[in-house]
ZAMARGU-4260 file (C-alpha; in steps of 0.2 Angstrom, whole numbers, plus 5000, padded with zeros to 4 digits):
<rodrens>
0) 5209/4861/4941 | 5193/4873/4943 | 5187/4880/4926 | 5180/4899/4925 | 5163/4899/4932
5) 5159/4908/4916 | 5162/4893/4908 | 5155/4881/4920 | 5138/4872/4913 | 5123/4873/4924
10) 5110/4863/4923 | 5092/4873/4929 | 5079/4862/4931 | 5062/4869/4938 | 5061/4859/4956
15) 5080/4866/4957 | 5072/4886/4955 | 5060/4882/4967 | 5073/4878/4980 | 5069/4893/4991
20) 5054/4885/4996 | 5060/4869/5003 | 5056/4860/5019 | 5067/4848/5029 | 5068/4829/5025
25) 5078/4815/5030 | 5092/4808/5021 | 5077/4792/5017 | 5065/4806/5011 | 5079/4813/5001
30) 5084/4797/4991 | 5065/4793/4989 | 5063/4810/4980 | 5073/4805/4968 | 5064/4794/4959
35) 5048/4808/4956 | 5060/4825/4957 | 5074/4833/4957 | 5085/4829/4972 | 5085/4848/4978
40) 5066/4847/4982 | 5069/4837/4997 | 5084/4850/5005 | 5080/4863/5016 | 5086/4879/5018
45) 5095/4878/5029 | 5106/4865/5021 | 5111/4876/5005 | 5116/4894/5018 | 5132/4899/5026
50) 5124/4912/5034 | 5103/4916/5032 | 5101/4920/5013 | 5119/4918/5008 | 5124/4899/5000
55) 5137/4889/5005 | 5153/4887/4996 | 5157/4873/5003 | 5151/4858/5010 | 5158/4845/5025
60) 5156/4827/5018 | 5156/4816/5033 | 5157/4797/5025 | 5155/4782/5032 | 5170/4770/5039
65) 5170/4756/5028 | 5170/4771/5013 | 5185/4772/5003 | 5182/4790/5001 | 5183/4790/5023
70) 5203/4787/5021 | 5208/4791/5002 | 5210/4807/4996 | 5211/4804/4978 | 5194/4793/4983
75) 5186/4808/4991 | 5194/4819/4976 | 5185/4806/4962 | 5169/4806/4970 | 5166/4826/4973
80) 5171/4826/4955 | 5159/4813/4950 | 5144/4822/4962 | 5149/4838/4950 | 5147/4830/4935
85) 5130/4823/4939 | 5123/4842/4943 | 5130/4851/4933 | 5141/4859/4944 | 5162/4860/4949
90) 5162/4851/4965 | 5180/4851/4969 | 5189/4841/4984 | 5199/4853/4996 | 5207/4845/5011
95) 5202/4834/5022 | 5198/4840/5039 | 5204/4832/5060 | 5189/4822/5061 | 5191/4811/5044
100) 5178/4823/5034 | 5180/4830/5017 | 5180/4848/5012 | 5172/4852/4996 | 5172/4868/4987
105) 5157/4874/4976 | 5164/4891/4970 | 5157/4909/4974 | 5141/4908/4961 | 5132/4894/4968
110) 5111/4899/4969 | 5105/4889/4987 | 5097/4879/4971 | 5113/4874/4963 | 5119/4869/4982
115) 5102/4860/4986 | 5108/4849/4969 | 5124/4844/4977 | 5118/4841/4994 | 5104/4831/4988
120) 5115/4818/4979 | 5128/4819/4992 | 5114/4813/5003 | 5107/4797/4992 | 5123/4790/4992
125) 5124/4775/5004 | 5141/4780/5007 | 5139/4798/5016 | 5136/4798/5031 | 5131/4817/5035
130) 5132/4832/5022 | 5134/4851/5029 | 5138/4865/5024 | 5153/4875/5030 | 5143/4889/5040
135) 5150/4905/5043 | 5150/4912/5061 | 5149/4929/5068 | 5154/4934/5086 | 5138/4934/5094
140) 5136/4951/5097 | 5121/4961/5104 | 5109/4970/5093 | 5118/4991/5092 | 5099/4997/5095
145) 5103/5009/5109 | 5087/5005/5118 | 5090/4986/5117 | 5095/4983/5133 | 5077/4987/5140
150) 5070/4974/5130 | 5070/4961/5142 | 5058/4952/5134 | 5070/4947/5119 | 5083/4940/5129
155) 5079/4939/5148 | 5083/4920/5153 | 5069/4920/5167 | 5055/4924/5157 | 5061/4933/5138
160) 5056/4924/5122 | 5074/4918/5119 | 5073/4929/5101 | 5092/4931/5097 | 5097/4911/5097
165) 5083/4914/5083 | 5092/4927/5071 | 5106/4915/5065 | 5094/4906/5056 | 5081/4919/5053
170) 5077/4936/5052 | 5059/4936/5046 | 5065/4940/5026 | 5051/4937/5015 | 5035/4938/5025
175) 5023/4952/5027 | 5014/4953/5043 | 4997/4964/5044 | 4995/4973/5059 | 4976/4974/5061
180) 4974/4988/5074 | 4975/5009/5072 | 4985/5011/5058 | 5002/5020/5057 | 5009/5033/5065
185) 5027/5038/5056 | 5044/5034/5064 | 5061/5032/5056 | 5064/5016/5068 | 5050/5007/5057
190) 5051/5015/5040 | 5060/5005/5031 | 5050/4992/5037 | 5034/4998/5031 | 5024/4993/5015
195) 5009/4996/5010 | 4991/4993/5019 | 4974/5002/5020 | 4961/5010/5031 | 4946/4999/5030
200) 4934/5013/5045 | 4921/5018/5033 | 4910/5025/5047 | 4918/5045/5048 | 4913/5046/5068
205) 4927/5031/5072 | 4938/5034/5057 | 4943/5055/5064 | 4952/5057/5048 | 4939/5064/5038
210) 4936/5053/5027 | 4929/5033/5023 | 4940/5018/5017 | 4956/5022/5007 | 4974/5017/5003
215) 4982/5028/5017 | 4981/5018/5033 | 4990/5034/5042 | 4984/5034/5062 | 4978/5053/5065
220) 4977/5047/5083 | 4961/5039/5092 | 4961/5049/5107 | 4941/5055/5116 | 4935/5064/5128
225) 4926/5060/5144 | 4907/5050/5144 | 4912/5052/5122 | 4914/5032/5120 | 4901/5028/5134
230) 4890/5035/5149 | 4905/5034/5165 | 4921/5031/5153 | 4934/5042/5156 | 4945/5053/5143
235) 4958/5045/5135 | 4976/5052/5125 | 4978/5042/5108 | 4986/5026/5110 | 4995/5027/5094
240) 4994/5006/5097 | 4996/4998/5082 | 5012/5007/5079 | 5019/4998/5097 | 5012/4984/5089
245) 5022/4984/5074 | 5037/4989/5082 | 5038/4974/5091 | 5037/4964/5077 | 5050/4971/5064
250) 5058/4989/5072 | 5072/4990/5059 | 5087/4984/5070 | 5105/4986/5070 | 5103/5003/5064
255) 5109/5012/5081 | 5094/5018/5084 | 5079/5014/5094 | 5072/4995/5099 | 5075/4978/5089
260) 5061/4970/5082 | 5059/4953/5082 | 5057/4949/5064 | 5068/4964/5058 | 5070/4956/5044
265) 5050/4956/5041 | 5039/4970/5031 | 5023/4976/5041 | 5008/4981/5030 | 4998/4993/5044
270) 4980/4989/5041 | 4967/5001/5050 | 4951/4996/5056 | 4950/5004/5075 | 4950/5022/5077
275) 4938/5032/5091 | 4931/5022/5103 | 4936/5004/5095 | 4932/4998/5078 | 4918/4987/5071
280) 4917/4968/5065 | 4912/4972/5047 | 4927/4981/5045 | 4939/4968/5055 | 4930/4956/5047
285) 4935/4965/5028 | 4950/4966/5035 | 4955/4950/5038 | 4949/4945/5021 | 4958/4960/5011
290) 4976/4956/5023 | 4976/4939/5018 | 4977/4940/5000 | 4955/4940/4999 | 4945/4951/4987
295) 4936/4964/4994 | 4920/4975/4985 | 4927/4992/4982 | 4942/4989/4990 | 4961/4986/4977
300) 4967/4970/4978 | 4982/4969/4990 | 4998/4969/4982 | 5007/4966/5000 | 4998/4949/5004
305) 5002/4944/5022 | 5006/4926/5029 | 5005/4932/5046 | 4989/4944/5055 | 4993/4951/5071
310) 4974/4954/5078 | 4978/4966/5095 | 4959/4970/5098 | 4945/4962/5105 | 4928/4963/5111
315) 4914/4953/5123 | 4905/4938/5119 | 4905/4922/5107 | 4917/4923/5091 | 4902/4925/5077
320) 4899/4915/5064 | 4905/4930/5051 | 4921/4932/5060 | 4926/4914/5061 | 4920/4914/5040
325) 4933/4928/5039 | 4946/4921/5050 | 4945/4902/5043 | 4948/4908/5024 | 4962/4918/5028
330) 4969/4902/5036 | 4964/4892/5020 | 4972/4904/5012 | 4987/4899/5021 | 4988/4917/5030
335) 4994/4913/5051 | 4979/4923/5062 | 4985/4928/5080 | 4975/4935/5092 | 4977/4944/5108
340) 4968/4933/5123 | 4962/4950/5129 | 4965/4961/5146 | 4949/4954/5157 | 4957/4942/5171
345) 4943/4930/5164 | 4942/4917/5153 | 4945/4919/5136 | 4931/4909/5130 | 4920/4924/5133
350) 4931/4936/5122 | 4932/4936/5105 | 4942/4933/5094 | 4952/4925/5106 | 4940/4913/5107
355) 4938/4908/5088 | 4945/4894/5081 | 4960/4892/5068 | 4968/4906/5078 | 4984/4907/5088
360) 4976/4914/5103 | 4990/4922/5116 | 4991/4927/5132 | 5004/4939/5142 | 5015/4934/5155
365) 5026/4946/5166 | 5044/4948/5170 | 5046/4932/5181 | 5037/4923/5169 | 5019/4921/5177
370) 5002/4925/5170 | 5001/4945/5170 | 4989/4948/5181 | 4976/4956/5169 | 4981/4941/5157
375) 4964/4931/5152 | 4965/4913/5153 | 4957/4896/5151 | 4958/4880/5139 | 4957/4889/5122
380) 4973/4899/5124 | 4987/4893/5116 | 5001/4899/5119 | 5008/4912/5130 | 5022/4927/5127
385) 5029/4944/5133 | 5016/4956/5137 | 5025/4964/5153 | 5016/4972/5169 | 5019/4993/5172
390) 5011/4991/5189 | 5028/4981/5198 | 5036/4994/5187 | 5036/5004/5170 | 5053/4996/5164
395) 5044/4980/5166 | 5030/4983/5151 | 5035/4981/5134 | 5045/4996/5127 | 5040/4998/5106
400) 5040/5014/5098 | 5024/5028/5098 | 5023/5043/5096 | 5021/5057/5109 | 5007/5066/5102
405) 4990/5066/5115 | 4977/5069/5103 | 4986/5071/5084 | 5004/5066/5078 | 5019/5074/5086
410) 5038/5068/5088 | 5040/5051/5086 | 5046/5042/5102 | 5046/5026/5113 | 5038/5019/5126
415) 5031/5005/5137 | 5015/4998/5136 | 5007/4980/5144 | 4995/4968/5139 | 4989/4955/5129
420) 4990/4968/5114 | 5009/4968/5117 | 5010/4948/5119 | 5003/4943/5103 | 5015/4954/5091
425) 5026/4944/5101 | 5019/4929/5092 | 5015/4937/5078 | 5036/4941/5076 | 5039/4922/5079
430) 5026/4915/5066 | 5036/4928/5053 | 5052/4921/5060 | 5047/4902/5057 | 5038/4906/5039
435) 5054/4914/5034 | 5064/4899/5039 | 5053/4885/5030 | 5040/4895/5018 | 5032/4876/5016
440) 5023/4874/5033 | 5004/4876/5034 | 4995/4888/5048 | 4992/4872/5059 | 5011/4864/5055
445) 5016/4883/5063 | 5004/4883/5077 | 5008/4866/5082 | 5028/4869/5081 | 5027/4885/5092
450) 5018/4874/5104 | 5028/4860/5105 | 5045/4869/5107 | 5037/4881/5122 | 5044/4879/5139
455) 5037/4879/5156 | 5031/4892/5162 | 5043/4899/5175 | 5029/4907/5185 | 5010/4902/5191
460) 4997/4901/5181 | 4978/4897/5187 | 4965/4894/5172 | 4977/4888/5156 | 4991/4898/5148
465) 4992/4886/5135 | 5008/4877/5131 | 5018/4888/5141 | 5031/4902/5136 | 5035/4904/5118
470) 5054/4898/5114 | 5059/4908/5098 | 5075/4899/5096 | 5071/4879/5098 | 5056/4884/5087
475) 5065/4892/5072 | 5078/4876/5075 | 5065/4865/5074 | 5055/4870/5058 | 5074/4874/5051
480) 5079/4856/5052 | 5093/4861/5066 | 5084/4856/5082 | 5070/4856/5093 | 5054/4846/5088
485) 5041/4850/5074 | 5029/4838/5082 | 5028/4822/5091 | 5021/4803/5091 | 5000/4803/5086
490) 4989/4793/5092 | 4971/4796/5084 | 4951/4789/5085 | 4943/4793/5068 | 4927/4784/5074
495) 4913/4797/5075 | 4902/4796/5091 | 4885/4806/5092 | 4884/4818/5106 | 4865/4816/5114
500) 4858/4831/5117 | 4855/4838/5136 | 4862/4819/5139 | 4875/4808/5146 | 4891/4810/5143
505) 4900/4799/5129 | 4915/4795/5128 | 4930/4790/5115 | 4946/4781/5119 | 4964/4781/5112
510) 4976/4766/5118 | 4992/4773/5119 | 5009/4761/5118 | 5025/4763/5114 | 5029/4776/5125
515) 5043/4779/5141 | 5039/4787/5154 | 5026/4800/5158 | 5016/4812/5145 | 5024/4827/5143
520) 5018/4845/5152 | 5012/4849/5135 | 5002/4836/5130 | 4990/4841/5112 | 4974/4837/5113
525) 4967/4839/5094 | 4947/4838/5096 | 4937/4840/5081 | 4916/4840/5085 | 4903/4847/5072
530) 4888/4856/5085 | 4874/4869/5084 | 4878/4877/5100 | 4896/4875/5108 | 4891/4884/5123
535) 4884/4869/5127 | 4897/4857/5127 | 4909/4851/5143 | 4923/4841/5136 | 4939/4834/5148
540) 4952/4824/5144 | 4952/4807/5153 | 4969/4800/5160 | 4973/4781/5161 | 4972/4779/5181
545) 4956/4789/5179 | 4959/4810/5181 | 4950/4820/5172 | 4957/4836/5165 | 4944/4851/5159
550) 4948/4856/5142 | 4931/4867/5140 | 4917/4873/5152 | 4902/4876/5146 | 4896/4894/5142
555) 4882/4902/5141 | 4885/4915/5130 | 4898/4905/5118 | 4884/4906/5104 | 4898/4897/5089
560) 4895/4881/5079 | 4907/4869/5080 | 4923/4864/5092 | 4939/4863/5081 | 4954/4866/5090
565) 4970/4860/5100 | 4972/4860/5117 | 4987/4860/5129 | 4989/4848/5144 | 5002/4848/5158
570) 4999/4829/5161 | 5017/4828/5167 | 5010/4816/5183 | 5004/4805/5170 | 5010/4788/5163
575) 5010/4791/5144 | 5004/4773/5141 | 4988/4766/5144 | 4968/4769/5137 | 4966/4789/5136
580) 4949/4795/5133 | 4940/4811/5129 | 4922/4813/5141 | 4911/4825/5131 | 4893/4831/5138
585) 4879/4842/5131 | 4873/4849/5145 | 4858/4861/5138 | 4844/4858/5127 | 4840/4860/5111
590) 4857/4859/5101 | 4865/4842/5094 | 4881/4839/5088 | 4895/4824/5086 | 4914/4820/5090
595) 4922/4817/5071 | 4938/4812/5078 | 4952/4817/5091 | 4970/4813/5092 | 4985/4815/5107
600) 4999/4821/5102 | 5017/4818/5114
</rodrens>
């Protein structure tokens, strides 16, 4: 009989209050824990939930054939009993359901903690052969946003990001995203949404508001007139951008109201650093630093650290040494950096910061799912998204919300904008997504996992698009322990290999075995080369019968130190087994450097 849950005894260890925070593991992984920690430490959330955020109150037990508890009630009964006893908990046999398994009820009090504790030991028993919990499902209804239905970028099966297969397992709950771009402009479709930021212009002439830094990152608009921001440059209303931005990362949704945003579960801290004609790198580069949970000289520390920067801005020329310092503490830190590819039909290597490393560097695609025609490109892209394309018509951009002001605020409203500024929140929305559903993974883990669950690109794309099109769904399944692939078989060479300068070309070789079939369309290609001058470098991946595949041109004006990144290969025409290698030239004078290591990932 179940005693009162006031009565009940509970046994609260410390790895069980950590339970929030756990990552997916094997049944092994689980039994093996137990001999260092509490079971619950090796259950992921998604285990312990009946819904996103609400525990189970029961659990399926699946046992094994040759289990007496497979056929016997009473068996089944003893043993749920006996699992209670050992956490703590009332763990009560219910009925036993068409296919053989057993129902078991854990009451209506249960922390995911105190569910993690039970699954955990149903799951070292040599007996059980799978332990779920009893989900509860909802029709699957459309967002009641009434400007949803122009968002095809959400849902559209040609060439959306697949966002709604992602909301049953996460809605962004728990993560902050920094929106590094104008500031905010205020509109009751993001509101509630809103925490705080701060407006990091010092210099008066950009910042239009009057004054330097301070706490309100409020967006008076960054509108200028004719010849203002340059000799030839024509007037321009204000953009009111980094309010689209955020909209399309976490609009408050199911409100009736407006647009859904992809992590509507997720708070947006508005951080300003671009105002009249642009913004400078001092102040990005305090900005990134502040976002990420970083001090600051005269700047508060930030009680709204964010895991996730959306970086929609961008200028010519190498990524500088005191942008990639910011950009690679804030990844240290554990903080994701995504940045727009940027708007030049060129290669992204000459744009920064989508051409720095330790960033998630995206580029837009258009309605049919082919690169948008303004969309740089090449070898350092990652991964590509929804940034729409007005010119085959407006209801093919991006609609977010704005406001309708020219030059200063007015009434809020919506609107649709294009470009790589619109694909990277995008991105941004999905990291927010996938930290929310396993708060555990690392920067890289979640780069690497957005890449791997992709899809094909559905339309053309000449230069590199990275991985292909962002998949919010298989990705948020995959990291969530419900599907799709967290990563892939790893084949490395850790033997370091000088790189002679103004030289030959060298080359490193990884035998690959084991394998079936052809390498996949996107093969990862981790490449780690200490060097003085990167500019310099070519570097192509070398297939077994002998084709080469460019991974980086040399540059000129790609001033950076150092080559630490991941590229994407379609090697699809490729036989996965065989003696890969990576080809590596200096092909200027004056610079060395060395290939550490690099690695293929299927």
């Amino acid at each position: 009989m179940r005693t009162s849950p006031a009565l009940r005894r509970k046994l609260i260890s410390a790895a069980a209050l950590s339970a929030a925070l756990l990552t997916a593991a094997s049944t092994a992984s689980a039994v093996a824990a137990q001999e260092t920690v509490s079971p619950a430490s090796a259950v992921p959330a998604a285990q312990t939930e009946a819904a996103p955020g609400t525990p189970a109150e029961r659990l399926i037990v699946g046992y094994k054939s040759g289990a007496a508890e497979a056929k016997s009630n009473p068996a089944a009964e003893a043993d749920a009993a006996a699992k209670g006893k050992e956490t703590g908990e009332d763990v009560d046999f219910q009925r036993r359901l068409g296919t053989g398994a057993a129902l078991v009820d854990l009451g209506d009090d249960l922390t995911k903690a105190d569910v993690a504790d039970v699954v955990a030991r149903y799951q070292a028993d040599p007996q059980v052969a799978y332990v779920v919990p009893d989900r509860l499902n909802k029709p699957k209804a459309d967002p009641n946003d009434t400007e949803y239905a122009k968002q095809w970028d959400l849902f559209e099966s040609t060439a959306g990001m697949n966002v709604p297969g992602a909301w049953a397992t996460s809605t962004g709950t728990g993560v902050t995203v920094a929106v590094i771009d104008t500031g905010y402009v205020a509109h009751t479709d993001l509101a509630a949404n809103i925490v705080g930021g701060y407006d990091f212009i010092a210099d008066t002439a950009v910042s239009v508001d009057g004054d330097g830094r301070d706490s309100n990152p409020a967006d008076p608009g960054d509108y200028y007139a004719a010849n203002e921001c340059g000799s030839g440059i024509p007037a321009s209303n204000s953009s009111w951008h980094g309010t689209h931005v955020a909209g399309t990362i976490a609009a408050v949704t199911n409100n009736n109201k407006g647009v859904a945003g992809i992590a509507y579960g997720a708070k947006i801290s508005p951080v300003r650093v671009l105002g009249k004609c642009g913004g400078y790198d001092s102040d990005i580069i305090d900005a990134i630093t502040w976002a990420s949970g970083g001090s600051v000289s005269g700047v508060p520390a930030n009680s709204n650290v964010a895991k996730v920067i959306n970086m929609s801005l961008g200028g010519d020329g190498a990524c500088t040494s005191a942008t990639q310092s910011a950009i690679t503490a804030a990844v240290n830190r554990g903080t994701t950096v995504v940045v727009a590819a940027g708007n030049e039909n060129d290669n992204v290597a000459n744009h920064s910061p989508g051409n720095c490393n330790n960033v998630i560097s995206v580029a837009a695609t258009n309605r049919t799912g082919a690169k948008a025609s303004y969309s740089n490109y090449g070898s350092l892209v990652d991964i590509s998204a929804p940034g729409g394309q007005t010119s085959t018509g407006t209801a093919n951009g991006i609609l977010s919300t704005l406001n309708s002001g020219t030059k200063t605020p007015s009434t809020e409203s919506y609107a649709y904008y294009q470009g790589t500024s619109m694909a990277t929140p995008h991105i941004a929305g999905l990291v927010a997504l996938v930290k929310s559903a396993n708060s555990s993974l690392t920067p890289a883990q979640i780069e690497t996992a957005i890449k791997n669950n992709a899809r094909a690109l559905p339309g053309s794309c000449s230069g590199g698009c990275g991985a292909g099109l962002a998949d919010a769904a298989k990705t948020v399944q995959a990291v969530s322990g419900s599907g799709g692939s967290t990563g892939g078989t790893t084949f490395s060479n850790t033997t370091a290999v000088a790189i002679p300068d103004n030289g030959s070309a060298i080359e490193s070789s990884i035998a690959v075995s084991g394998r079936t079939g052809n390498a996949p369309s996107a093969l990862q290609v981790g490449v780690d080369i200490t060097h003085t001058y990167r500019g310099d470098l070519v570097i192509d991946l070398v297939a077994p019968d002998g084709t080469a595949y460019r991974l980086k041109a040399a540059s000129t004006s790609d001033s950076a130190d150092n080559v630490s990144t991941t590229y994407s290969v379609n090697a699809s025409s490729e036989a996965a087994n065989g003696t890969w290698k990576l080809r590596v030239q200096d092909t200027a004078a004056q610079d060395t450097g060395t290939l550490n290591s690099w690695k293929l990932t299927f």
